[in-house]
N, C-alpha and C positions, 0 to 999 in steps of 0.2 A: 504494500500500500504506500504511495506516494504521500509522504508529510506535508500538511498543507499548515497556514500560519492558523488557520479555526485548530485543528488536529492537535496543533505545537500548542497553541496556547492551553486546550483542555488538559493536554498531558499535563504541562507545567503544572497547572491549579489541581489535577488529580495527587501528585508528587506529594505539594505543598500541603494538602489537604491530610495526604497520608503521614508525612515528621510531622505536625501540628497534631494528630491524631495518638502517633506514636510517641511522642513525646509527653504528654499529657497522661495520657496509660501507666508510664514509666512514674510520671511524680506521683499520681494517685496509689498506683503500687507501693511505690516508696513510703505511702504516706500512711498507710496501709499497714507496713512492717516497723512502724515507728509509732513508740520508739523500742529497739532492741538489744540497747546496751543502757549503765547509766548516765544521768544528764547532769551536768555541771552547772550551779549558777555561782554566778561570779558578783560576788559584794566588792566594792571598788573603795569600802571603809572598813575600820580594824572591828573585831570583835566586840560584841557588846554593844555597840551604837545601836539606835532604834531600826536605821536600815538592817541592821543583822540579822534581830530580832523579829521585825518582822515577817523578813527571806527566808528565813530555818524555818520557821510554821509554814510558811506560805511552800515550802519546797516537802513538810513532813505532809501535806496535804495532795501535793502533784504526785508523792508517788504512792500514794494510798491510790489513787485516779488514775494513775498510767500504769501501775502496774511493774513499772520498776524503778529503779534508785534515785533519787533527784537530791544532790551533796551540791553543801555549801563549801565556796574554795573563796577564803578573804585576800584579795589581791590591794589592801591599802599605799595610797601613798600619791605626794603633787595633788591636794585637794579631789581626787578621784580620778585621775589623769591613768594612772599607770593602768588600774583595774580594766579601764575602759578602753583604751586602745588595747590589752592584749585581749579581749572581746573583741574589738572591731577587726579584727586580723585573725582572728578565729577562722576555722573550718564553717560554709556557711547548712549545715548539715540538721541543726535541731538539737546538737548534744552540748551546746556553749551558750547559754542564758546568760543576760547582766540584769542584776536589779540596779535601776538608777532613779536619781533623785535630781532640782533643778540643780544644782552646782555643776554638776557632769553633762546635762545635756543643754541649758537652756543660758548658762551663765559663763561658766570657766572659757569659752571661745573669744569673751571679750573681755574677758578681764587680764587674758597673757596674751602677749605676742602671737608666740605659736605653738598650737596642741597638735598632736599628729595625727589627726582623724577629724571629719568633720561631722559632729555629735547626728546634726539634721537629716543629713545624706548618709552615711556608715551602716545607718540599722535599720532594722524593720520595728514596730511599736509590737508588739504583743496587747498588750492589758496594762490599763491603770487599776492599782491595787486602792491605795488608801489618798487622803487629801490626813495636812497635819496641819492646826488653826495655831496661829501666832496671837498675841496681844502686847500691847504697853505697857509695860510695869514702871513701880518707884519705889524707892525705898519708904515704909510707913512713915517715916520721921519725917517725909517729904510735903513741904506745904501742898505741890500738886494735887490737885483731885480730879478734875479733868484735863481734857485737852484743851481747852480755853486756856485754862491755868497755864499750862506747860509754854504756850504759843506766847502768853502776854511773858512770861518770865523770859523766855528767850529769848523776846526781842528788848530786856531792859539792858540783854546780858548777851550780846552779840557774837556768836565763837564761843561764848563760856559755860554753856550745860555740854558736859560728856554724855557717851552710850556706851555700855557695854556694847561688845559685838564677839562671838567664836572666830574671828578672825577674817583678813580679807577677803571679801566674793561670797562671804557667809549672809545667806537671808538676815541676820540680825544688821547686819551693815546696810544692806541694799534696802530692807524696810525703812531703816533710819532715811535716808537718805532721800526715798522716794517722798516720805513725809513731809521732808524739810523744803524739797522743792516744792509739793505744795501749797504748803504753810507759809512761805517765802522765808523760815530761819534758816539760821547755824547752826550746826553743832559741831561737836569733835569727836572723833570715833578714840575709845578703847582698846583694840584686839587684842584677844586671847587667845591658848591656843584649847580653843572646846569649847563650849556653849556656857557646858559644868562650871570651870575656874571665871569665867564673863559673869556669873549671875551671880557669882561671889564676891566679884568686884561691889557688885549693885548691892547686895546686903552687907557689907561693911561698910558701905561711905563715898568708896574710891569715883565712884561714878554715880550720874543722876536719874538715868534711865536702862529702857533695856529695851527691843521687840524684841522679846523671847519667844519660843515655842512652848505653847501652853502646858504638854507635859513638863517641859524643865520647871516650868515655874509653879504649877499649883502647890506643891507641898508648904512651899515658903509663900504663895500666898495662902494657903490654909493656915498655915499658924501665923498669919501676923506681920511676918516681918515684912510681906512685898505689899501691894497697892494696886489691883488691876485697875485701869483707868479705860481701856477699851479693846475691842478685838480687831483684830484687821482680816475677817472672814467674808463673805455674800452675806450671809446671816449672822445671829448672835447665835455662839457658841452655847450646845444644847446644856455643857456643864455652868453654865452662867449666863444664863437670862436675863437676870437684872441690866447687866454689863452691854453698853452701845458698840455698835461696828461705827468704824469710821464714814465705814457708808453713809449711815443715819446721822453724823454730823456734818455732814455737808464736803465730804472728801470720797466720792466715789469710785477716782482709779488707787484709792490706798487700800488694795487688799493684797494680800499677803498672804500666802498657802502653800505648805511644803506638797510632797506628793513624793510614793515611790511606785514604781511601776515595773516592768517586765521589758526587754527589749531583747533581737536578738539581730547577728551581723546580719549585713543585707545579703540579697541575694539567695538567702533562705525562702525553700518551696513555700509558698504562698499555703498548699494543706497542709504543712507543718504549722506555720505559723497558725493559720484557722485551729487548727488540734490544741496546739499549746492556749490560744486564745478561750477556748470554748472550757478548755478545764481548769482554768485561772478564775472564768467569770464563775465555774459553779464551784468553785471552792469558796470566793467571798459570800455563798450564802451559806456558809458553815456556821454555826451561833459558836463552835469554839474559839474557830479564827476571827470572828468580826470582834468576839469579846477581847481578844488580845490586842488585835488592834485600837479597843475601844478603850484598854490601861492605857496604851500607850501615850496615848492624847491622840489616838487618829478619827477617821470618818470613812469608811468601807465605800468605794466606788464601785468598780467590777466593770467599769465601762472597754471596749473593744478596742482595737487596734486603732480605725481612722479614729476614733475620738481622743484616744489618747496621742498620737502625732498630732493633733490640731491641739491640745493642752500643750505640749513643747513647743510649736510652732509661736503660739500667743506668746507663752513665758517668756522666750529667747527673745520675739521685738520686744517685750514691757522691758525686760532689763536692760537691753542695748542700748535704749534711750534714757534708762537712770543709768547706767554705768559712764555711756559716755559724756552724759549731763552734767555729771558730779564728777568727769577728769578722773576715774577709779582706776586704778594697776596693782596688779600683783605683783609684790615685788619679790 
């Protein structure tokens, strides 16, 4: 039979038809026999931090649900940098998980020169697990009681109210900061190295304020010694009612929300990730895991993959624009 260009082209789209067919086959297979060894999630902080703690439940629950091992391997160090690019260079296969937080994907790109991976582009989102609520705190001995207060004091005192902060590119700075542009103040940052040694700054004296995360703070605001003045959440924090979001004072982009999630390198089967994604979300309606996360100071999401890339996508413009607003660098 003489090949005519009708003839050429049907072969062609038959071909293409058939690797598009066969290829597809292959991942669903794949997808299919996974997972068949165990899985690694990768913490990009040291032991014991909340992200840990959260990740070790959240991973004793994926392999109760998969069916086989899901081991936490803490890769700390460079405020999340190392953990996260030996994930980004990972095999992109479904066996190399990173839980991250906003420092790692939404922040640390602008606060240093140069990271070697780019947080946006490198991975695929999995699942957003939890949101973590921040607030204002003072020391009790603090005339402050609201933000009023805080706002007229600091403009008598220009540059002169300190903040604690866990250190550079740490949400305690970047909330500070987002405030003050605002508010049109000053202030002067603290850094510590940890949230812990910062909020002991603020209960000895050494400093005026603090945006803490709620877990670090409620103990010492239950006995006393702190001063919640307001939450920087969408809502009022369900452990404090009484207590104003910035929102309802007349400051609507000051909200401030950790959040840790699931991500894996790119390039991973899109039904791996659906797998991974679908047994993430039915884990957060676990009443043990939500309760854990609910010590912790968090808020159970369980939302998907595109939602949670559009939660990094937001984050990473809101701080670009306080970081490079307020001249921020890691030094």
């Amino acid at each position: 039979m003489i090949a005519t260009p009708l003839t050429r082209r049907l072969t062609r789209a038959f071909l293409c038809a058939t690797i598009l067919t066969t290829g597809m086959n292959v991942t669903l297979a794949y997808a299919d026999d996974y997972p068949s060894r165990p899985i690694r999630l990768v913490v990009a902080q040291a032991p014991g931090s909340g992200v840990d703690l959260v990740a070790r439940k959240v991973a004793q629950k994926m392999t109760e649900g998969l069916g086989t091992s899901v081991y936490v391997e803490n890769r700390p160090g460079a405020n999340g940098i190392i953990g996260t690019d030996y994930v980004a260079k990972a095999k992109p296969d479904g066996y190399t998980i990173l839980a991250v937080v906003p420092s790692t994907m939404s922040v640390n790109q602008f606060m240093y020169d140069h990271i070697p991976y780019d947080p946006l582009k490198d991975f695929t989102a999995v699942a957003q697990t939890h949101i973590i609520l921040f607030g204002l705190v003072v020391n009790a001995a603090s005339p402050v009681k609201t933000v009023a207060d805080l706002i007229k004091l600091a403009k008598t005192k220009p540059g002169g109210l300190n903040y604690s902060s866990g250190g550079v590119g740490n949400l305690n700075q970047l909330g500070a900061e987002l405030f003050s542009a605002k508010a049109h103040i000053k202030m002067q940052q603290v850094p510590n190295r940890g949230e812990a040694p910062a909020i002991i700054d603020l209960v000895s004296g050494q400093t005026d304020l603090m945006f803490s995360t709620l877990p670090t703070a409620a103990p010492l605001i239950a006995s006393g010694q702190l001063r919640l003045i307001a939450t920087l959440g969408t809502r009022r924090a369900t452990s404090y009612p009484d207590v104003p979001t910035f929102v309802e004072l007349g400051y609507p982009s000051v909200v401030v929300e950790g959040w840790e999630g699931l991500v894996v390198p790119k390039n991973t089967p899109p039904a791996i990730v659906m797998k991974l994604q679908q047994e993430v979300i039915k884990d957060l309606k676990d009443p043990d895991l939500r309760k854990t996360i609910a010590e912790l100071g968090g808020e159970p999401v369980g939302s998907g993959s595109q939602a949670f890339a559009q939660v990094m996508q937001d984050d990473a413009k809101k701080w670009q624009g306080v970081i490079q607003g307020a001249g921020l660098k890691a030094q």
